[in-house]
N, C-alpha and C positions, 0 to 999 in steps of 0.2 A: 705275876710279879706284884709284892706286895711291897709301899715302902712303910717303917715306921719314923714315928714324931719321936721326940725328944723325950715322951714319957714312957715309951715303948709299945702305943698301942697303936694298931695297923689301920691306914685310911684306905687301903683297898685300893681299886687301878682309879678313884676319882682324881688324882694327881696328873697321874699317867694322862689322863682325858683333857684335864684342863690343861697340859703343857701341848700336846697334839692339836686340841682348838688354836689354842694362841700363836700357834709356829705357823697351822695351816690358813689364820685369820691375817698375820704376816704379809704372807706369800701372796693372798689372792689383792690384799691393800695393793703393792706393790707391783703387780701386775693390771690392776685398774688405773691408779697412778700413773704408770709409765703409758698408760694406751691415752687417757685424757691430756694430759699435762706433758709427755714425752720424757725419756729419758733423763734423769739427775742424779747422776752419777756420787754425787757424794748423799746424797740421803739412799740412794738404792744401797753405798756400801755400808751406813751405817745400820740401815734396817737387819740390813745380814749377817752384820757382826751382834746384833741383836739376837738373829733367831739361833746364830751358830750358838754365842754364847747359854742361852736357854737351855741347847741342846746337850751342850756338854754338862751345864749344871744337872739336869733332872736324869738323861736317858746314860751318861756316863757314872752319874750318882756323885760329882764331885762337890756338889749343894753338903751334903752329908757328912763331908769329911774334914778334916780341920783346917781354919783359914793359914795354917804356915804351909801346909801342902801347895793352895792356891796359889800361896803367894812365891813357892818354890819352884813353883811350873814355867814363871813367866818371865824370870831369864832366860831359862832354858828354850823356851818357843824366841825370845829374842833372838839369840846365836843363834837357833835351826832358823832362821829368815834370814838372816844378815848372811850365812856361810854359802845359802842357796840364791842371796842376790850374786854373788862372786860366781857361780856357775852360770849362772843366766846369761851373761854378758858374753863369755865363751860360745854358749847358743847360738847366739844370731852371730860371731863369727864363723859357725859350721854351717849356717844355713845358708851363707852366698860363700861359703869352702873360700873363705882368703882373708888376712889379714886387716884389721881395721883399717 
């Protein structure tokens, strides 16, 4: 897998390497952190909304494509979250089977 620049000439998987360092350098931060310091739940979720978003940028290829696509995506993940918090709430009424 090869990606190209903007002038159409190929940088090879060195892309590829440097996004996997960075996702994998992430992760182990994060897991030394939480062993020293303990759990912080808002920097542990913004780190991951970090590596997520990295991940969809480069291994999804959405880096590459035009920012009105980006910027089209992100209603749409709004409503798919908001439609899926209204199910959730039905959840834990099936999980003790009765009525709030």
């Amino acid at each position: 897998m090869t990606t190209q620049n903007s002038t159409g000439k190929s940088n090879g998987m060195a892309t590829t390497y440097i996004v996997y360092v960075t996702i994998m350098a992430i992760a182990v931060y994060q897991v030394c952190f939480a062993m020293m310091a303990g759990p912080q739940p808002l920097l542990m979720l913004m780190l991951a909304l970090l590596q997520a978003a990295i991940a969809v940028m480069y291994f999804m290829h959405l880096a590459q494509e035009r920012q009105v696509l980006a910027l089209a995506l992100i209603p749409y993940t709004i409503f798919v979250l908001f439609m899926l918090n209204m199910i959730w709430s039905d959840s834990f009424r099936l999980l003790h089977m009765r009525p709030h």
